[in-house]
C-alpha positions as CSV (number, residue, x, y, z in Angstrom):
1,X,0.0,0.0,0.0
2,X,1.1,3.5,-0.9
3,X,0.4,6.5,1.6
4,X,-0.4,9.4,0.0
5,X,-0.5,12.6,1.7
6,X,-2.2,15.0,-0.8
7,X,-2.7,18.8,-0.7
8,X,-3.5,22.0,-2.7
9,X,-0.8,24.8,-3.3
10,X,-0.9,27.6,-1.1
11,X,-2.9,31.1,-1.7
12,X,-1.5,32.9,-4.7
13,X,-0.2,36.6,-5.2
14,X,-4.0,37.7,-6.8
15,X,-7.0,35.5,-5.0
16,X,-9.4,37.5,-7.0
17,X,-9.2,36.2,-10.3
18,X,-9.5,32.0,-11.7
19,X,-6.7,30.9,-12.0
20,X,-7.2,27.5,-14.2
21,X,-4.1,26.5,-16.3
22,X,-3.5,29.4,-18.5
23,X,-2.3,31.3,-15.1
24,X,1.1,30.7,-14.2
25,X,1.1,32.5,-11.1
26,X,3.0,32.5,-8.0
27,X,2.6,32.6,-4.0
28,X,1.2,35.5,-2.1
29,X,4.0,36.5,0.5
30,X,1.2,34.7,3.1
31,X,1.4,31.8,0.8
32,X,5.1,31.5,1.2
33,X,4.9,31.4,4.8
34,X,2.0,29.0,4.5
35,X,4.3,26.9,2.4
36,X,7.0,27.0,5.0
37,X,4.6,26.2,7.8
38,X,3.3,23.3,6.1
39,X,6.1,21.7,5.0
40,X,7.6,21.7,9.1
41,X,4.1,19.7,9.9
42,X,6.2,16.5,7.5
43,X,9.5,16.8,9.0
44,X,9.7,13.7,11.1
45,X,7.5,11.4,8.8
46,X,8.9,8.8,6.5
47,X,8.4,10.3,3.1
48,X,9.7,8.7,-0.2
49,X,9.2,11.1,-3.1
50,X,7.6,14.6,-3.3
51,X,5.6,15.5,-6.4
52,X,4.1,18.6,-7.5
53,X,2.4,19.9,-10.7
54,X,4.8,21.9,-12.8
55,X,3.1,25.0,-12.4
56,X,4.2,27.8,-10.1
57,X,2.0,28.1,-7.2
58,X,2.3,24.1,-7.0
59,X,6.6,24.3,-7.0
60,X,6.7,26.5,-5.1
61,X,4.7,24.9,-2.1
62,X,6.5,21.9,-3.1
63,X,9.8,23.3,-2.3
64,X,10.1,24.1,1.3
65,X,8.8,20.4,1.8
66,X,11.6,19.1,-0.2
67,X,14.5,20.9,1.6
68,X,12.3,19.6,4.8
69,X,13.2,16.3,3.9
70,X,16.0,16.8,2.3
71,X,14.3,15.2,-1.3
72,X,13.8,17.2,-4.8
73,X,10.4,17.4,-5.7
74,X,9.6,16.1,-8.6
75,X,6.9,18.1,-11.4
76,X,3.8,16.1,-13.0
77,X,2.9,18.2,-15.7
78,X,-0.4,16.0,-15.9
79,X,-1.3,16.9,-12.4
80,X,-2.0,21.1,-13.0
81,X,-5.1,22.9,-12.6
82,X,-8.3,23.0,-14.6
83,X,-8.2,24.8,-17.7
84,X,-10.3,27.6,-17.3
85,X,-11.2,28.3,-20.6
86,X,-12.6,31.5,-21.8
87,X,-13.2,32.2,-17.7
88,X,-9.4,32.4,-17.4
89,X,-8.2,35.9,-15.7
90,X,-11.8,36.9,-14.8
91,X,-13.1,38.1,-12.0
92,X,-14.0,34.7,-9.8
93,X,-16.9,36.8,-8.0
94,X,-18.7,38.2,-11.2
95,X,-18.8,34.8,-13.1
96,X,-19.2,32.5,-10.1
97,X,-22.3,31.2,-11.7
98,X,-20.4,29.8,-14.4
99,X,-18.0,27.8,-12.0
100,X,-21.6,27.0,-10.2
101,X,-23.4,25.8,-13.0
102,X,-20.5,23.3,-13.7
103,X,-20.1,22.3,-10.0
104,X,-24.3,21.3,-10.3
105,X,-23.9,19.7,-13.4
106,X,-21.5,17.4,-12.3
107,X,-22.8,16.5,-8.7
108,X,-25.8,15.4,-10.7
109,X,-23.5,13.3,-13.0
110,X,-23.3,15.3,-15.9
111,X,-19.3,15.0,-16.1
112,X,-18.8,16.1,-19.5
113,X,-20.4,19.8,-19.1
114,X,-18.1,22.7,-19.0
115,X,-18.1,26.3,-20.5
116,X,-16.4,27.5,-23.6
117,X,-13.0,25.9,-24.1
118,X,-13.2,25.0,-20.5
119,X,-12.2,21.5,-19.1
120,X,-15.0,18.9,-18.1
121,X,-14.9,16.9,-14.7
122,X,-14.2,13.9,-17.1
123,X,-11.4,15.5,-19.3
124,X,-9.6,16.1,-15.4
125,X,-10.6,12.6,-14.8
126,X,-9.3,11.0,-18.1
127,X,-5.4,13.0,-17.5
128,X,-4.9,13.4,-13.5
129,X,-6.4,10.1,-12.6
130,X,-4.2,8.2,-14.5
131,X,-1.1,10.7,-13.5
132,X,-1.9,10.1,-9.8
133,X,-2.3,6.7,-9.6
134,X,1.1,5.8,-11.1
135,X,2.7,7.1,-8.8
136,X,0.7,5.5,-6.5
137,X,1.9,2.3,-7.8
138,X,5.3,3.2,-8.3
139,X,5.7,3.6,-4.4
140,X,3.1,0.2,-3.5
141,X,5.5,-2.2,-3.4
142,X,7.6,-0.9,-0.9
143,X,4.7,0.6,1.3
144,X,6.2,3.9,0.5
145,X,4.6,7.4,1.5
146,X,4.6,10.2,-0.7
147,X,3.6,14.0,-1.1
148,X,1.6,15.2,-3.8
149,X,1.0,19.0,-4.3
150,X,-1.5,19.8,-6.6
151,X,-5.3,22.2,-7.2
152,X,-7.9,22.7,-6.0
153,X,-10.6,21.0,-8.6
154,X,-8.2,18.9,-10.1
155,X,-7.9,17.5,-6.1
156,X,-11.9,17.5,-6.0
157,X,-11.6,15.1,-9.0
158,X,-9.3,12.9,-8.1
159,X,-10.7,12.3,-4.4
160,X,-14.2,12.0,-6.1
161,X,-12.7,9.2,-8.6
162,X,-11.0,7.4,-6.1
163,X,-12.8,7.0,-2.9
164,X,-15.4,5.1,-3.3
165,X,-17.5,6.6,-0.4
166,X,-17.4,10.1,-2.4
167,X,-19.9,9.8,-4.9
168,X,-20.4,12.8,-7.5
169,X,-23.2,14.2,-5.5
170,X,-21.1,14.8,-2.5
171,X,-18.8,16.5,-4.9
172,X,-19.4,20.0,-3.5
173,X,-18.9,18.7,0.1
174,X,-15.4,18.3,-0.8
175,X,-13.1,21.3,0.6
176,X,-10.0,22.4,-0.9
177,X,-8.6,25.2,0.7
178,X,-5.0,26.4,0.5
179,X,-2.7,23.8,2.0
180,X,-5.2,21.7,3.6
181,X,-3.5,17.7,3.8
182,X,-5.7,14.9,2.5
183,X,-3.8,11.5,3.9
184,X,-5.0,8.9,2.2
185,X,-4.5,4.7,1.9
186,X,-3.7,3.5,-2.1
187,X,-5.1,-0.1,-1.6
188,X,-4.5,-0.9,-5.3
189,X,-7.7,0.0,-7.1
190,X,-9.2,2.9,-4.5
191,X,-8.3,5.5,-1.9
192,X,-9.3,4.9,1.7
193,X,-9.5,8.1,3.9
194,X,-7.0,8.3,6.8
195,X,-8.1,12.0,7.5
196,X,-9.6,14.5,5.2
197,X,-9.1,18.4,5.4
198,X,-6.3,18.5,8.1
199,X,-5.5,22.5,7.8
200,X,-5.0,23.4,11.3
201,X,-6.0,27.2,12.1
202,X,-2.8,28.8,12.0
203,X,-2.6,28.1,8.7
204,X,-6.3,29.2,7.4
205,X,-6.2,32.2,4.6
206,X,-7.7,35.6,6.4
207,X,-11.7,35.5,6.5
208,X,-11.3,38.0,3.4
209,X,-10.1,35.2,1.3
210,X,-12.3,32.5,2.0
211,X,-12.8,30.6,-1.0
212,X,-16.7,30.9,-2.4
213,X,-16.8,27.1,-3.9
């Protein structure tokens, strides 16, 4: 079995715009110290690898963890953030309907909606399912742990997929704030829960950044 300890980037320098895949941005200077913070709470555990996505908010989390543990994280390009289409850039609170719309299409089971040029739940599926869970097998022989730092929806995906107890209509019960650790069991075909959500209050974004989805 592989232990996989999985979490989203930290907050970025502008939380008022999507950020999907077209945005390569970096770390607020609270995101860097959330990075830091974060990467202390793995110092004494038995960690294998550390991956990341290869964009910057990701590598940049990713990093303090790595000189934690003395490893060099390693980028999944497969394992970035949704492509936000024709939504990239905008203001997140003037089109939050349209982010909305597709998080109630999906819960119902409609995977393949999206807007214009805009990835599906089931384009994620198809690219950072398949990413994720080689690693996962990579490390299962040896009962290895790993890290895995990746984003927000793509992480809503993936946990959706993969534990069986999180069905698509549970989809929006799933949180995915900055940082927050996901420790999870790879039993060979699913995830099994250890603990969900672990983001303990010093490292919460301000109350003016709390996330809307």
């Amino acid at each position: 079995m592989t232990r996989l300890y999985l979490l989203r980037h930290a907050q970025t320098a502008d939380t008022e715009r999507f950020h999907g895949s077209e945005s390569d941005i970096g770390l607020s200077e609270w995101g860097h110290e959330q990075s830091r913070l974060i990467a202390k709470r793995f110092k004494n555990l038995p960690i294998s690898a550390v991956y990341s996505s290869a964009m910057k908010r990701a590598v940049s989390t990713a990093a303090p963890i790595g000189l934690e543990l003395g490893l060099v994280p390693q980028q999944i390009q497969a394992l970035h953030e949704r492509s936000m289409g024709a939504l990239a850039g905008a203001d997140r609170h003037a089109f939050r309907h349209v982010y909305q719309d597709a998080m109630t299409a999906w819960s119902a089971g409609d995977v393949d909606h999206t807007h214009e040029t805009a990835e599906s739940f089931r384009m994620m599926q198809d690219r950072g399912v398949p990413a994720l869970t080689s690693l996962l097998e990579k490390h299962q022989a040896k009962n290895e742990s790993i890290i895995v730092v990746s984003h927000g929806m793509l992480i809503r995906v993936i946990l959706a997929s993969l534990i069986p107890d999180l069905t698509l209509s549970k989809l929006g019960e799933i949180k995915i704030d900055n940082v927050a650790v996901n420790e999870l069991i790879w039993n060979g075909q699913s995830l099994e829960p250890v603990r969900l959500y672990d983001l303990p209050d010093e490292l919460q974004n301000p109350p003016e950044d709390k996330p809307f989805w």
